[in-house]
N, C-alpha and C positions, 0 to 999 in steps of 0.2 A: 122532094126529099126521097133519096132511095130508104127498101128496104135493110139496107144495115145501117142506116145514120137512124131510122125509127129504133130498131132492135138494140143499138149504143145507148140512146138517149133512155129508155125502158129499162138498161141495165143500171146505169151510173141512178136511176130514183130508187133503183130496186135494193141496191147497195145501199142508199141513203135511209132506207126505209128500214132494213136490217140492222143497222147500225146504229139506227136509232131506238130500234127492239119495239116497233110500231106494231101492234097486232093486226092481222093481215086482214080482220071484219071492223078495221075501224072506221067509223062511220061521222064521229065530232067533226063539224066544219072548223071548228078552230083548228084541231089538230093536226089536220089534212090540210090548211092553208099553207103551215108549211112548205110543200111540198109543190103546192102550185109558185108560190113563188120563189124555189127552186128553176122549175121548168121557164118561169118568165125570165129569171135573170141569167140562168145558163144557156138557154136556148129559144130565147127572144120572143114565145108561146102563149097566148096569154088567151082568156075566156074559155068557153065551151073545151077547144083542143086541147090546153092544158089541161082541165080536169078528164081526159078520154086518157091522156097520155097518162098521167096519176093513178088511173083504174086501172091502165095494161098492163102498169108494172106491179100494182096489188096481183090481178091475175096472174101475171105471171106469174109471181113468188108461189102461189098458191098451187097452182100447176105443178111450180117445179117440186116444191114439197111434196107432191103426193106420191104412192109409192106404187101402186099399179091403177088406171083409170081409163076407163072409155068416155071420153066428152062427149061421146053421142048418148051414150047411157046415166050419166050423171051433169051433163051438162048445167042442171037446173039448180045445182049447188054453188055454180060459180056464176047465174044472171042470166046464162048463153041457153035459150029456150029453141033448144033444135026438136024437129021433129020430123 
């Protein structure tokens, strides 16, 4: 899968995720199910990689929200332990 079919696929959950007014630290397996079987029935995804593809696009959101950030310096806010 090229990088823009990932970055699509990260979009249309991220929209899903919005639209549904998900809070972006949700954490309930029930609630998050959703979303993986989103990714299983729109884009044939299913175990481990669908719930990575589920994080990317939480992160993403999160990312895009913010309003000025260094990942290297705050990284440990969003799981990404750079050092």
């Amino acid at each position: 899968m090229s990088d823009s079919d990932r970055d699509s696929q990260i979009e249309k959950i991220a929209f899903l995720i919005v639209d549904d007014k998900t809070s972006l630290d949700e954490q309930n397996p029930q609630k998050l199910q959703k979303y993986y079987d989103f990714v299983k029935t729109n884009f044939k995804i299913t175990g481990e990689p669908a719930k990575e593809l589920v994080n990317e696009a939480f992160l993403y959101l999160k990312l895009k929200n913010t309003d000025s950030m260094d990942p290297l310096q705050d990284g440990d806010k969003f799981g990404a332990g750079f050092s």
